[in-house]
C-alpha positions in Angstrom: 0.0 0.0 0.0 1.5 3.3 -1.1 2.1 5.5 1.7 1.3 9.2 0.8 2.2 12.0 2.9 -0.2 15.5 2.5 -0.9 18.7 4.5 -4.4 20.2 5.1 -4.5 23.6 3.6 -6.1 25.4 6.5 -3.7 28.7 6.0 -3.6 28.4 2.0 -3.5 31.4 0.2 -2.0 33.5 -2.8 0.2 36.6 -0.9 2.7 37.0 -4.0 4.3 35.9 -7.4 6.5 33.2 -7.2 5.8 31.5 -10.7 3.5 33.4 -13.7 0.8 30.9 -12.7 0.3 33.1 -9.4 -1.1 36.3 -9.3 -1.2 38.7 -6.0 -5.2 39.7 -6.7 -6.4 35.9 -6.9 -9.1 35.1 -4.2 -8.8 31.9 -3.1 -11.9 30.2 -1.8 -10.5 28.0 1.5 -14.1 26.2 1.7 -13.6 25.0 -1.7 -10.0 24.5 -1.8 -10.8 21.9 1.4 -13.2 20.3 -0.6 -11.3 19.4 -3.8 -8.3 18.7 -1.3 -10.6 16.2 0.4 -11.0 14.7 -2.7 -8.0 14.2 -3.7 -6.9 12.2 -0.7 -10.2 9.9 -1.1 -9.4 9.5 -5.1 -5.5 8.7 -3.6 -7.4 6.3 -0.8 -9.7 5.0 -3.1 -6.1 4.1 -5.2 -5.3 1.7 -2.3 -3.1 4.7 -0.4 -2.5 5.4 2.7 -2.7 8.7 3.8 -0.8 10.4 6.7 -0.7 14.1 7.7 1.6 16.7 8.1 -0.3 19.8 10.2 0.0 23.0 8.6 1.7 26.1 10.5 -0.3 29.5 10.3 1.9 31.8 8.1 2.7 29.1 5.7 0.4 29.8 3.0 1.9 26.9 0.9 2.4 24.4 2.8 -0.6 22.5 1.1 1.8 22.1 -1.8 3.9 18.6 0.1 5.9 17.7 -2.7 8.8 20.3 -2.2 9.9 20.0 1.5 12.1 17.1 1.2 12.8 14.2 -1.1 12.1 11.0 0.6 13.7 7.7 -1.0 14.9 4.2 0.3 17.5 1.7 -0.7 18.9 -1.0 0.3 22.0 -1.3 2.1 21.2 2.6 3.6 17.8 2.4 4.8 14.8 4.7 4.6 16.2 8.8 4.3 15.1 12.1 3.4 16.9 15.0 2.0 15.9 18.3 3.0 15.4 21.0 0.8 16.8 24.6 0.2 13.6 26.3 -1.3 14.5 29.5 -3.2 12.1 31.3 -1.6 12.1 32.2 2.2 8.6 31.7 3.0 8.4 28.3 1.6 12.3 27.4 3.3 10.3 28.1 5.9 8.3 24.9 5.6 11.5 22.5 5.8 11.7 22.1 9.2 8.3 20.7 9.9 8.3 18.3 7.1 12.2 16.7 8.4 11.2 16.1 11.6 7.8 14.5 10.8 9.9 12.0 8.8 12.8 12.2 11.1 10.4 11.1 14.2 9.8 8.2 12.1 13.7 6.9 11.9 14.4 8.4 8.1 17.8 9.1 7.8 18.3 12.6 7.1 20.9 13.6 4.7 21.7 16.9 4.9 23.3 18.3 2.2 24.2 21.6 3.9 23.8 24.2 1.0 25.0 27.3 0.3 23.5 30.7 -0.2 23.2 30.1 -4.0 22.2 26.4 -3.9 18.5 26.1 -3.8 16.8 22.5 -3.9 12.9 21.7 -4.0 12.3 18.3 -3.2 10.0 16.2 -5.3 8.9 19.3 -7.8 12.3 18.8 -9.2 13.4 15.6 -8.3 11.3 12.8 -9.5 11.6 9.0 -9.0 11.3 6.6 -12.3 8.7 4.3 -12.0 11.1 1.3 -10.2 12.4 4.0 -8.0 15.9 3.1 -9.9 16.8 6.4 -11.1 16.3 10.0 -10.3 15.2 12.9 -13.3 16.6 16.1 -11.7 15.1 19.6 -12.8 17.1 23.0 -12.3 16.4 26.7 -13.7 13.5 28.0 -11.9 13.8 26.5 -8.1 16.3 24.3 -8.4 20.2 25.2 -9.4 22.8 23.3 -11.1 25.4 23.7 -8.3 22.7 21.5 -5.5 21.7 19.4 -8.1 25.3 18.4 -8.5 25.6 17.8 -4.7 22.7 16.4 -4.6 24.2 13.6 -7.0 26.8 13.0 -5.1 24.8 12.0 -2.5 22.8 10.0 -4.0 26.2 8.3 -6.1 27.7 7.0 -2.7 24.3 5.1 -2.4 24.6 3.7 -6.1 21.6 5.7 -7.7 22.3 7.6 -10.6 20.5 11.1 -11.2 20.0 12.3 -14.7 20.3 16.1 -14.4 17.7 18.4 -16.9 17.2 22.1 -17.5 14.1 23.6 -17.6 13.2 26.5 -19.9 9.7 27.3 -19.9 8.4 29.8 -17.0 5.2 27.9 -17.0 6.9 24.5 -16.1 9.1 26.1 -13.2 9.5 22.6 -11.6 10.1 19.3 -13.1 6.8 17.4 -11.7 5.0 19.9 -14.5 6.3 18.1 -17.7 7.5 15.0 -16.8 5.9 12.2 -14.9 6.8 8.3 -15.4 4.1 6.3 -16.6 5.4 2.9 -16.0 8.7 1.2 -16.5 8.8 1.8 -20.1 6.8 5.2 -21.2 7.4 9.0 -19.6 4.6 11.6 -20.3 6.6 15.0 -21.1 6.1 18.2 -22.4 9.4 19.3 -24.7 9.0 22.3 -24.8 9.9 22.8 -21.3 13.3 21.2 -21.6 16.6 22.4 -22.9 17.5 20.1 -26.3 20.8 18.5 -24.6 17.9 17.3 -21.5 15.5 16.3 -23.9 18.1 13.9 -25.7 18.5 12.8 -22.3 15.4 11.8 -21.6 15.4 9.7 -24.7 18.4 7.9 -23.8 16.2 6.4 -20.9 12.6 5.5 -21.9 11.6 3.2 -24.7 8.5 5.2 -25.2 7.8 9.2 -24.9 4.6 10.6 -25.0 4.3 14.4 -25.8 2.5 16.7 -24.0 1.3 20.0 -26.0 1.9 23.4 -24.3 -1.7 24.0 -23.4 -1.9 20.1 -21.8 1.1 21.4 -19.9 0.3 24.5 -18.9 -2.7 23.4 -17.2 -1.1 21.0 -15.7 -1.8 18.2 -17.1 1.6 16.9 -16.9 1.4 17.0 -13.1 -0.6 13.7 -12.7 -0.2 10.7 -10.0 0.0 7.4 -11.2 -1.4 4.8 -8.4 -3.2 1.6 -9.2 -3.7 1.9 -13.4 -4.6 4.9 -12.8 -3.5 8.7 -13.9 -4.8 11.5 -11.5 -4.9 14.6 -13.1 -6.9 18.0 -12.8 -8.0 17.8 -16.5 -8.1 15.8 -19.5 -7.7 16.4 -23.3 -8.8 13.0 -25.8 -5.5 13.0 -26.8 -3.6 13.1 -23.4 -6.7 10.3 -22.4 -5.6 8.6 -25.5 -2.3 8.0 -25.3 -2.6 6.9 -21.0 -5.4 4.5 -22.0 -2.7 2.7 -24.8 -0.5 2.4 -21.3 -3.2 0.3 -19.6 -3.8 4.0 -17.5 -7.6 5.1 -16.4 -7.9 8.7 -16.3 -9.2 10.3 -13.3 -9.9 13.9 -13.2 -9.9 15.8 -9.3 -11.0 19.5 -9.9 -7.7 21.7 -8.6 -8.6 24.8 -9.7 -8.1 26.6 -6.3 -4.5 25.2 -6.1 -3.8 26.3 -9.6 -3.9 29.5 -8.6 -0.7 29.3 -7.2 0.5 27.0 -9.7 0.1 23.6 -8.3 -2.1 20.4 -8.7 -2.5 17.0 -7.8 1.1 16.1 -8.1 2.3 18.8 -5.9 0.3 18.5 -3.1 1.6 14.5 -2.0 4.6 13.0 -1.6 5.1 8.9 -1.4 6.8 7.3 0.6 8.5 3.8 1.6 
């Protein structure tokens, strides 16, 4: 049973601009924001996950969004650990703390990669599992840099798991988790438009089949979908995105994110898995 890891969005809310998703004057609608939250976790539940709770701090207006906190992993020989993140901007570094100890109180080995002032690192938005939890796809441009990505590898390297680095170049796609996402052990949903062409090639090298994402599929998010039990949750669907996950043995299964996407996140972005 996958074991998903989420945080209520009591104190969600859009103060600011940190991707062009966001915009300052967006009301957001807590009541339903709860609801399509709520639903979310019982489409997850429904999946055969198990959800567990993080408890949001007043003043953290994202913390909703529990992908970015930490990157959580396991492997054999080392154990369960988590890697803390160095999020770019200070009101969501903020959020670290709370999301290490939680898994620290629950004997993950923290790995603390002890970053500088120009080394920022966002958990699973930019750094994303394949499907056998084998290899790691690691985004930099927007949140992430080169310079922790590279530490970050090196890390990872002493445990024998390779991380493919990729460079993001669309705005819209500031994090990884919005253009790529594994669909199994074979085919990777992306949108290449929002990769550099040396990452791109990259991502060929590694999957024997690539399915393409258009810019509108991506820009709404479409790309930030969580596969769990043959099925793809996302916040929308086009009939060619439905298509090509139906040809991967995938049921589509649409949760309404709308209040999230006003700040630029969806299903994806509000869990992350763990072992």
């Amino acid at each position: 049973m996958p074991n998903v890891l989420v945080c209520p969005p009591d104190y969600f809310d859009v103060v600011d601009q940190k991707n062009p998703h966001m915009s300052p004057r967006a009301q957001v609608d807590r009541a339903k924001a709860r609801t399509q939250w709520e639903k979310l976790c019982s489409v997850m539940q429904q999946n055969g996950c198990q959800i567990h709770i993080v408890d949001p701090v007043p003043g953290l207006e994202d913390m909703v969004f529990a992908a970015n906190q930490v990157f959580v992993g396991e492997k054999a020989g080392y154990g369960k650990f988590v890697v803390p993140s160095r999020m770019r901007h200070p009101s969501r570094d903020r959020e670290v703390p709370y999301f290490t100890q939680w898994f620290a109180a629950r004997n993950f080995r923290v790995i603390d990669l002890a970053l500088t002032q120009d080394g920022y690192l966002e958990g699973h938005g930019d750094l994303l599992w394949d499907y056998e939890c084998s290899r790691i796809y690691a985004g930099y441009g927007f949140r992430s840099t080169r310079a922790a990505i590279v530490k970050f590898s090196a890390a990872m390297s002493e445990m024998g798991i390779p991380v493919t680095p990729l460079e993001l170049i669309d705005p819209y796609c500031y994090h990884l988790d919005t253009c790529l996402c594994a669909l199994n052990a074979e085919a990777v949903l992306i949108f290449a438009g929002a990769l550099s062409a040396e990452s791109l090639a990259s991502v060929h090298n590694h999957w024997k089949r690539i399915h393409l994402l258009d810019a509108d599929e991506a820009h709404h998010l479409m790309g930030n979908g969580i596969v769990v039990n043959a099925h793809y949750i996302a916040p929308r669907m086009t009939p060619q995105l439905d298509s090509l996950l139906r040809e991967e043995g995938l049921t589509p299964e649409i949760v309404d994110t709308s209040e999230f996407e006003k700040s630029g996140g969806s299903c994806f972005c509000m869990t992350t898995f763990f072992p």
